[in-house]
C-alpha positions in Angstrom: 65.7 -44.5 95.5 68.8 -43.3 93.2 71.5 -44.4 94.8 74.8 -42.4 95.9 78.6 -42.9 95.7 81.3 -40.3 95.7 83.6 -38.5 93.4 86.1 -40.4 92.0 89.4 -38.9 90.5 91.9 -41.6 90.1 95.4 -41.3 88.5 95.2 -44.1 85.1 97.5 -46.5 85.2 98.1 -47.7 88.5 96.8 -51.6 89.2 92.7 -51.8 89.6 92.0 -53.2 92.9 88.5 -54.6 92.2 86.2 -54.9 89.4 84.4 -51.3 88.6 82.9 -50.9 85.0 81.6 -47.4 83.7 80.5 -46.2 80.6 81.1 -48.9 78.0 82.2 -51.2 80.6 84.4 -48.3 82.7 86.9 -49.1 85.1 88.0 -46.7 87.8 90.5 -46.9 90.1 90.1 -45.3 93.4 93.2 -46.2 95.3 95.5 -43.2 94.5 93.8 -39.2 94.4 95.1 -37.7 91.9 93.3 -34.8 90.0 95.4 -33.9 87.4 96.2 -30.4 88.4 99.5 -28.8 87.2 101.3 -31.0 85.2 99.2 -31.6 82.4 101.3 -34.2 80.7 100.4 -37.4 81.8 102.2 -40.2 83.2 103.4 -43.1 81.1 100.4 -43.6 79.5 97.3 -42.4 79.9 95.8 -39.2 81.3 94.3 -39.0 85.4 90.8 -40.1 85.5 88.3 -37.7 86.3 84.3 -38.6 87.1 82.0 -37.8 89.5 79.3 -40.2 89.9 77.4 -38.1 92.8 74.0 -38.7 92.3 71.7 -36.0 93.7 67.7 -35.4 93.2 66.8 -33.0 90.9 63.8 -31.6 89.5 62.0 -32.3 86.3 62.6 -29.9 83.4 65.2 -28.8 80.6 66.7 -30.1 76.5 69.7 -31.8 76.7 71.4 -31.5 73.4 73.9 -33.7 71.9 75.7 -34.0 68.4 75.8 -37.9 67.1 76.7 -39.8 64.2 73.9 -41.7 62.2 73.1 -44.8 64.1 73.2 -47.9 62.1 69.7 -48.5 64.1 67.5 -47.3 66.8 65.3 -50.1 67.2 66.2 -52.7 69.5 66.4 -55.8 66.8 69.5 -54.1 65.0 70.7 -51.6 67.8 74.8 -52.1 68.3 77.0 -48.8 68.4 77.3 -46.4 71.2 75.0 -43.7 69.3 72.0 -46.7 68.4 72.4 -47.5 72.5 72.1 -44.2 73.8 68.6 -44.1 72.1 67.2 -47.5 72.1 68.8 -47.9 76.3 66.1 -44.5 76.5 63.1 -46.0 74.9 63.4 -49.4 76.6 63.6 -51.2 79.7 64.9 -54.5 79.4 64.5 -57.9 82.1 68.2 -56.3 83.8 69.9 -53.3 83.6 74.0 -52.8 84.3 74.7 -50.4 85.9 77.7 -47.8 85.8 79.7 -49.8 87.6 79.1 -52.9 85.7 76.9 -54.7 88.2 73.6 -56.3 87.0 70.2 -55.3 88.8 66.9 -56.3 87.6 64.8 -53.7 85.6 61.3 -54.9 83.9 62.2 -58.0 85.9 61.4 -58.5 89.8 64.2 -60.9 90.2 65.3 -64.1 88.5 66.5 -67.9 90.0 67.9 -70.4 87.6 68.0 -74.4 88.2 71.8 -76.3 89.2 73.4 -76.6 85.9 72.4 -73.0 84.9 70.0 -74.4 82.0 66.6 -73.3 82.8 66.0 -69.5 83.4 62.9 -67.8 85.0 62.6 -64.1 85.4 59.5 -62.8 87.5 58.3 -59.5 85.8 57.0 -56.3 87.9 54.3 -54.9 87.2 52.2 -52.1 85.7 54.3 -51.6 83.3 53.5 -50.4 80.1 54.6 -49.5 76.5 54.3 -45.7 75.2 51.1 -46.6 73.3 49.6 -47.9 76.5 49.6 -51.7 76.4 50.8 -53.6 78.6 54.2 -55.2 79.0 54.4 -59.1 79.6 55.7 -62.2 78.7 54.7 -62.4 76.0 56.1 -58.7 75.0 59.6 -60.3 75.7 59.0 -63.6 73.4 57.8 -61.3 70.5 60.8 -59.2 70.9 63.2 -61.9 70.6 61.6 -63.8 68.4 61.2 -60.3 66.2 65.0 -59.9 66.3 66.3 -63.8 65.7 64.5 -64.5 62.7 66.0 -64.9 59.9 64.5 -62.5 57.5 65.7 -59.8 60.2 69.6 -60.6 59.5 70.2 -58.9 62.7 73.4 -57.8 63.4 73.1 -58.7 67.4 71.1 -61.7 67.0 73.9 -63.6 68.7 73.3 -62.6 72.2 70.3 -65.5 72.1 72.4 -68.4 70.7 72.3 -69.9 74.0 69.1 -70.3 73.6 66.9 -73.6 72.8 65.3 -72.9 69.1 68.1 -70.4 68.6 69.7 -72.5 65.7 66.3 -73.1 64.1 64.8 -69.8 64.2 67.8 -68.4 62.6 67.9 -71.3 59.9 64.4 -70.3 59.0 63.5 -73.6 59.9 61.3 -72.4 63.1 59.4 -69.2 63.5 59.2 -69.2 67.0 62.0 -69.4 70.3 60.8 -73.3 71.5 62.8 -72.2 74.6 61.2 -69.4 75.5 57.8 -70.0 77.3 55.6 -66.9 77.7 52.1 -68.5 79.4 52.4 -67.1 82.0 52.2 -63.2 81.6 53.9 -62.5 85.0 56.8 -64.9 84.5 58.8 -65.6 81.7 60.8 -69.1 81.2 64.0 -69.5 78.9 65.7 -72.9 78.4 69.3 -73.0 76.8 70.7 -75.4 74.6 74.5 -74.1 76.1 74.0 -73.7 80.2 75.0 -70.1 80.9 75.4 -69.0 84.7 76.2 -65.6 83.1 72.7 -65.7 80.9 70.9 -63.3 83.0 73.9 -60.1 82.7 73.1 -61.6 78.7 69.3 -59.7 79.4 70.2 -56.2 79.8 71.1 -56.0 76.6 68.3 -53.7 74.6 68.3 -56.6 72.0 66.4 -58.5 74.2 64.1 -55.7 74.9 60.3 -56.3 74.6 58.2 -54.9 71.9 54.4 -54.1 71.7 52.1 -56.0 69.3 52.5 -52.7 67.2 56.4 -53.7 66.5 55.4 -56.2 63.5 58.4 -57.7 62.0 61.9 -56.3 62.0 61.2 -54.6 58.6 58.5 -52.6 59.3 60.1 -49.0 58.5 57.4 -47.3 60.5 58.3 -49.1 63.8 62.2 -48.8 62.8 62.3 -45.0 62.4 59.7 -44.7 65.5 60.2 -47.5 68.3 57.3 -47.5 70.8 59.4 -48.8 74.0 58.5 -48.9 77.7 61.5 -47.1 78.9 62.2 -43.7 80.4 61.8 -41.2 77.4 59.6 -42.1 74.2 60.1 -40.8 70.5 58.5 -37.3 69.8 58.2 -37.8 66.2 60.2 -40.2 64.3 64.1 -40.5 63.0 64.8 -37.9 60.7 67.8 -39.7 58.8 70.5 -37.5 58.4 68.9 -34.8 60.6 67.9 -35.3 63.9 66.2 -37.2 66.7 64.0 -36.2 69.7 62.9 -37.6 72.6 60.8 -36.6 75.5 60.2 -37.6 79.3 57.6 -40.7 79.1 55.5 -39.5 82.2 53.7 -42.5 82.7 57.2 -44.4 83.4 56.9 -47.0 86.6 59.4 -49.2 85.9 62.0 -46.6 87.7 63.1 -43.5 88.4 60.7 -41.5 86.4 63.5 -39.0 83.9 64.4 -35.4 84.8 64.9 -33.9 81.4 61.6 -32.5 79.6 63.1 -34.2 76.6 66.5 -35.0 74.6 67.6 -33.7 71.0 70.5 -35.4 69.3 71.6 -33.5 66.0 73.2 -35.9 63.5 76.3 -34.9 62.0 76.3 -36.1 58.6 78.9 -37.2 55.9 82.2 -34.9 57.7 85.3 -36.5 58.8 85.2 -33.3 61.4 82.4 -34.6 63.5 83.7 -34.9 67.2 85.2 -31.6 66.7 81.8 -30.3 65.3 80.5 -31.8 68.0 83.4 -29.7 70.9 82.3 -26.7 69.0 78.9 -27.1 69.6 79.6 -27.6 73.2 82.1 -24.4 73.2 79.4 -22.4 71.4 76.5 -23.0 73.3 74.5 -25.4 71.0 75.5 -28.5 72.6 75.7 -29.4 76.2 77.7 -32.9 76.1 80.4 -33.3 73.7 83.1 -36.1 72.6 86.9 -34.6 72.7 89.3 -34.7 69.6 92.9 -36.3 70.1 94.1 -32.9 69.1 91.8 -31.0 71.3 92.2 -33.1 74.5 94.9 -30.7 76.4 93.1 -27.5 75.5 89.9 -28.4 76.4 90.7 -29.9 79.5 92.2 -26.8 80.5 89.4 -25.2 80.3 86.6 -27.5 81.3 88.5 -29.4 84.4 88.3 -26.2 86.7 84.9 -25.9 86.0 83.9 -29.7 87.1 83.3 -30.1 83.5 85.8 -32.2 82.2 85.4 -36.7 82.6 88.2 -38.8 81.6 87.8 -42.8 82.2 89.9 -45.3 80.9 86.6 -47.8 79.7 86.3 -51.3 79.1 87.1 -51.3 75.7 89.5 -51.5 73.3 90.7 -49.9 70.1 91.5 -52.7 67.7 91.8 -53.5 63.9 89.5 -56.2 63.0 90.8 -58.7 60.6 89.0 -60.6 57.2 90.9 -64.0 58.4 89.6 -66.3 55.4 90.6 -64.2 52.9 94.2 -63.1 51.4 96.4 -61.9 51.9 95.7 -61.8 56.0 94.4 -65.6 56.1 97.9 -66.6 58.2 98.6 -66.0 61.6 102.1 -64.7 60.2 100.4 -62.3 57.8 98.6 -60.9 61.0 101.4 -61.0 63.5 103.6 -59.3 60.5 101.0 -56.4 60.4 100.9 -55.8 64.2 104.3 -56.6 64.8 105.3 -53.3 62.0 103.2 -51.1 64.1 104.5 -48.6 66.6 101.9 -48.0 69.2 103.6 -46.1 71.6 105.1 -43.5 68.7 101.3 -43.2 67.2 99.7 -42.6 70.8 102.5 -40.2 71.8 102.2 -38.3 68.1 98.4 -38.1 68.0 96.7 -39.0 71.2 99.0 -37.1 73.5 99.7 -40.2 75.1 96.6 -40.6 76.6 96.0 -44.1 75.2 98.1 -47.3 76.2 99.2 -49.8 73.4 97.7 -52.7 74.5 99.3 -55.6 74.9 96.2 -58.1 75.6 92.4 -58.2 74.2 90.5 -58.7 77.3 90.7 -55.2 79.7 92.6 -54.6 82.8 89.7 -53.7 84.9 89.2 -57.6 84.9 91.7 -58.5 87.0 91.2 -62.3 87.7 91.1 -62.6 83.9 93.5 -59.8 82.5 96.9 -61.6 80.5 99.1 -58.7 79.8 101.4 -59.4 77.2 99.7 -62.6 75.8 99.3 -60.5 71.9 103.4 -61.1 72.0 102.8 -59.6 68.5 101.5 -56.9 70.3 105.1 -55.4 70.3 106.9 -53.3 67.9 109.3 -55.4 66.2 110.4 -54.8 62.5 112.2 -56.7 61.7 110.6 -60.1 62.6 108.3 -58.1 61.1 109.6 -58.5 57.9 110.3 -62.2 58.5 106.7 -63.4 59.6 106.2 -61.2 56.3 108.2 -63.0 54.1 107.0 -66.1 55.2 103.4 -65.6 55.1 103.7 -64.7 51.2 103.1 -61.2 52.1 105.8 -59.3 49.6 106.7 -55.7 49.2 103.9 -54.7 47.1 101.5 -56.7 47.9 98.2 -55.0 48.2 96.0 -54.3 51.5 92.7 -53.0 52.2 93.1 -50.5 55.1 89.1 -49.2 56.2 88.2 -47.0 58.4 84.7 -44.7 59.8 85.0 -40.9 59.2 83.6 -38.4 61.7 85.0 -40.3 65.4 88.7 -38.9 65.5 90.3 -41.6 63.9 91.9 -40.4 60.5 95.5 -39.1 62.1 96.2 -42.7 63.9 94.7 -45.2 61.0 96.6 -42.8 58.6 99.7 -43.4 60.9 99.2 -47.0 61.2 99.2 -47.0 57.0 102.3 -45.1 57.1 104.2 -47.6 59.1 102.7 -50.6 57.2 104.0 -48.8 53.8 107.7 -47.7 55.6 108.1 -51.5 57.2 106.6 -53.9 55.2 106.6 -52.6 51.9 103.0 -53.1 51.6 100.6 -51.3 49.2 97.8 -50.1 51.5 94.2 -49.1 50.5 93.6 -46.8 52.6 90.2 -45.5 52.8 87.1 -43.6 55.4 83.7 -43.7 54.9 80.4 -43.5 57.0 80.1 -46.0 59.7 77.6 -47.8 58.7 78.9 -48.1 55.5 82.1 -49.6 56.8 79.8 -51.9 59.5 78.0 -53.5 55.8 81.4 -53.6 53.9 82.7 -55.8 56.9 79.7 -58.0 56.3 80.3 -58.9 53.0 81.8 -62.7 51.8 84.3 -60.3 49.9 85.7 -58.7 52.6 89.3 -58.2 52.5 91.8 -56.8 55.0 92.1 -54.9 57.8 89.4 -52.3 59.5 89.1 -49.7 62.3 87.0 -50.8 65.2 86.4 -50.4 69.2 85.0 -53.0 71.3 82.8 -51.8 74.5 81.3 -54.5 76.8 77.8 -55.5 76.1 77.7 -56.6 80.0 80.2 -57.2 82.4 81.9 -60.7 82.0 85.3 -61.1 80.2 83.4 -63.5 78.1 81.7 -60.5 76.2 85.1 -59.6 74.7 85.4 -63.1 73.5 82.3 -64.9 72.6 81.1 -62.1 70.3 84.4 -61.1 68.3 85.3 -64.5 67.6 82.7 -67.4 68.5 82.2 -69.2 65.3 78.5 -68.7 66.6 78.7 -65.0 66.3 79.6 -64.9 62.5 75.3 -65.3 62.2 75.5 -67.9 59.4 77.6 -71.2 58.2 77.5 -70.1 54.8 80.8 -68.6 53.7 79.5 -66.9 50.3 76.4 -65.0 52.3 76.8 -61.7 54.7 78.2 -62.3 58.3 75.1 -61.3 60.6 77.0 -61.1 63.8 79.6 -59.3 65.2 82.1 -61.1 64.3 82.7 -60.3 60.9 86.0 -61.4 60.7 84.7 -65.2 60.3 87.5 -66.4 62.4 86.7 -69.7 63.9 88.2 -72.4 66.3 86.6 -75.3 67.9 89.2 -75.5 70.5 88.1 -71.7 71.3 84.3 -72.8 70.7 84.9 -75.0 73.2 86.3 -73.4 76.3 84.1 -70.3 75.8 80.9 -72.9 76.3 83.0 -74.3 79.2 83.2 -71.3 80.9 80.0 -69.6 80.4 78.6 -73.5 82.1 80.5 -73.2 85.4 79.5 -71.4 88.4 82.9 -70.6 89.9 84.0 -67.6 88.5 88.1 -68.6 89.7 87.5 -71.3 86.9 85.4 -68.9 84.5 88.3 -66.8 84.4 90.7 -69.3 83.8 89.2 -70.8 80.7 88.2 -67.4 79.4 92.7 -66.9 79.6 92.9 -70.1 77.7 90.6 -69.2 75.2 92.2 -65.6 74.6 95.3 -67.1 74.5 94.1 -69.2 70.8 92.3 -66.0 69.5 94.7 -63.4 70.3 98.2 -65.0 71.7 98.5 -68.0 68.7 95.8 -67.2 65.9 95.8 -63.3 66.6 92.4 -63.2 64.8 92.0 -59.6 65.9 95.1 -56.6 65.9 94.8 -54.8 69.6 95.8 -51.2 69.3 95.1 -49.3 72.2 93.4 -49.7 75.8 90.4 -47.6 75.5 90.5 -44.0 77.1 87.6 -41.7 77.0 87.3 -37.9 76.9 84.1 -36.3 77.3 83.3 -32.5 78.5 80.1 -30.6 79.4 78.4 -27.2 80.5 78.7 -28.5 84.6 77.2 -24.5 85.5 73.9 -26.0 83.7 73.4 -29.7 84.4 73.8 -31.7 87.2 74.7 -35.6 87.4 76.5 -35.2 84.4 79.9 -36.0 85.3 80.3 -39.7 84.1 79.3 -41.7 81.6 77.2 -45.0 81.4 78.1 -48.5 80.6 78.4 -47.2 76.7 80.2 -44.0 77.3 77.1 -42.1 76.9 75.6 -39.4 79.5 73.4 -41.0 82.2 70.5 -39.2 80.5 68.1 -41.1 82.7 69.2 -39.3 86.3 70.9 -35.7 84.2 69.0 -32.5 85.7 69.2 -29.0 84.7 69.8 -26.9 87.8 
């Protein structure tokens, strides 16, 4: 059965009362109703959330049509932005699934038990269910996945999320070919030890890189598989990725796992290699050829006004956060001063008032709000605008008028009139020399990579699943830089290459204990070294989402998923 809730239209801002994750881990408040009509300005900061997470049977049958950016991957071993998720989260069904609200159900699994110290792992699978080509999803499907994604010819960029578990270290090392943790003998029940006790491992299994993969799959370089993933999920490819053109999906009718899809079939246009894609994408919507669509800054009042009244218009404050992600080993930003200098020289609320319309909130902390037992407002102290001890942080970090930054950012996702703000304030009140330059998103994900890397870049962080720790443990566990090698490419998300024991240490701490009062705790201790001392990261703004849609043609539309993408698995056309 899909289940039901009610529509939500909560005023942003106010104090969350409990935990409630949408979209890319969405939080919603639903103590104050507040819809937004007549005064169209918002409050402080932030615009009125809007979403209505009704869910209502339909009947199967339509195209949904969406305008994306190239993903850096659609096959599960490399999957990792919003526009890679929304297809591989289609094609696959993983051992557990989180849900809008950020809760964790099982999926491909029946249910899952785990031993006293959270070591040992065992996930009972359901069954009859099977891969697009027909065979058979196991065990054994699950090892070759994860196996597929954490070797170290694959240099995956998400390979992370398994480096809990037993083999991980020598599988990546090349050392190993196979997960000695992971026992697949059983073809109804798969087993995981972990080297680091996680009581949080299982939320670690919704993730689609630890999807399964048919025997088909072969390594993680076969092109054929990467450009036309066989899954077991909900839709299945209908012809592969044309790069730079286009990708279509359609309903897989043989699904059993779930809910079998509504939609005859999906078809996501890419826009390619135009700094104008989200409004390409609002224009599509306004014309006709879209029926989903992303929302400018610039556009956000107008088109609101005209797609609010017509139960078209979502607007969630997520569980994410706008940030500029910093190269910490290499000058001139390899001192905390140098990176409390930069943040401290940016104005946050001018640049949100100026180009978002005030919709976004500086931020003042790394891990979100909507985690209330773990949110430390105010511990980025750097976090406010302050130039002059801007200047002296500056001038004692070395880092002179003049002095030469590279300032990187991804065209085509709204973000040239805020970065180009941020690089006008660094010039008026530092004195800095700022390299200021957009390219392709992938592009900017492989510059990031390099052992060269230098400065400062544009990035958003959406939870992978919903624990605090996933805003920690990836961004700056020396674990999730992917390799100890400083003159090799960072294969993990955290591509900064900051590291701290002390940090290290309190992140394993907290994923071992099963009181979540003491999770939380060390989780604030940890975030208090990355962000309050070391600032390894610059936040920007709390993350606010804008998304509008034809409402007069599709039904359960009106909120997005746990990566701010439409719920295609339950959207209907009426």
């Amino acid at each position: 059965m899909r289940t039901k809730s009610v529509l939500l239209r909560a005023a942003a801002g106010l104090a969350v009362s409990s935990l409630v994750l949408t979209a890319c881990s969405q939080q919603s408040n639903t103590g104050t109703d507040n819809s937004g009509d007549g005064d169209d300005k918002p409050t402080a900061f932030g615009y009125p959330e809007v979403e209505n997470t009704e869910i209502t049977e339909g009947k199967p049958g339509g195209t949904f049509r969406l305008g994306i950016v190239e993903p850096t991957a659609i096959d599960p071993y490399n999957a990792q932005e919003s526009e890679g998720m929304l297809v591989t989260e289609s094609l696959f069904t993983g051992l557990a699934h989180t849900n809008p609200d950020g809760t964790t159900e099982p999926a491909a699994a029946e249910n899952w038990e785990t031993n006293d110290d959270c070591s040992e792992w065992t996930f009972n699978l359901k069954t009859g269910n099977k891969f697009h080509n027909g065979e058979e999803v196991t065990s054994a499907s699950f090892k070759r996945g994860w196996e597929r994604t954490t070797a170290k010819a694959a240099a995956s960029d998400v390979a992370y999320h398994f480096d809990q578990i037993e083999g991980y270290d020598a599988i990546q090392g090349g050392s190993a070919t196979t997960l000695s943790g992971v026992d697949a003998s059983d073809p109804k029940v798969l087993k995981v030890k972990l080297s680091q006790p996680s009581c949080e491992f299982y939320m670690r299994t919704a993730h689609t890189a630890m999807s399964p993969v048919p025997t088909v799959a072969g390594a993680a370089d076969n092109q054929a598989y990467n450009d036309l993933p066989i899954g077991n999920g909900p839709f299945m490819m209908d012809g592969p990725w044309q790069h730079d053109a286009g990708i279509k999906l359609k309903r897989y009718e043989d699904y059993t796992t779930g809910d079998k899809a509504y939609l005859d079939a999906v078809e996501l246009t890419i826009l390619v290699g135009d700094e104008t894609a989200q409004q390409k994408e609002l224009d599509g919507l306004n014309n006709g050829q879209f029926d989903w669509a992303r929302v400018p800054p610039n556009q956000l009042k107008t088109t609101r006004d005209k797609y609010e009244p017509q139960d078209g218009w979502i607007s969630k404050k997520t569980f994410g956060i706008d940030y500029l992600q910093v190269a910490v080993t290499k000058a001139p930003m390899d001192s905390a001063d140098a990176r409390k200098a930069v943040s401290m020289a940016i104005d946050r609320a001018t640049i949100s008032e100026g180009v978002f319309d005030s919709s976004r909130a500086p931020a003042t902390s790394w891990v979100p709000g909507g985690y209330k037992d773990a949110y430390q407002p105010g511990v980025c102290d750097a976090c406010e605008y302050n130039p002059e001890e801007a200047k002296k942080l500056a001038e004692k970090a070395g880092l002179k008028p003049g002095t030469e930054i590279n300032f990187q950012f991804n065209t085509g996702g709204g973000h040239e009139e805020w970065t180009a703000a941020v690089k006008q304030q660094l010039e008026k009140n530092l004195g800095l020399k700022v390299n200021y330059s957009g390219v392709e998103f992938s592009d900017m994900l492989e510059n990031q990579k390099q052992p060269t890397s230098t400065g400062i870049y544009r990035l958003s962080w959406g939870g992978d699943y919903g624990t605090p720790g996933n805003f920690l443990q990836p961004l700056f566990a020396t674990s999730a830089i992917g390799t100890s090698d400083p003159n090799a490419p960072a294969t993990g998300d955290n591509r900064g290459r900051y590291s701290n024991p002390e940090f290290d240490k309190l992140i394993e701490e907290a994923a071992a204990s099963k009181d979540e009062a003491e999770r939380n705790e060390l989780y604030k201790k940890a975030e208090k070294i990355a962000i309050g001392d070391d600032l390894a990261n610059i936040p920007m703004f709390e993350r606010q989402q804008f998304r509008a849609y034809d409402s007069s043609k599709w039904g359960n539309a009106g909120f997005m998923d746990f990566h701010e993408n439409p719920p295609l698995d339950v959207i209907f056309q009426k």
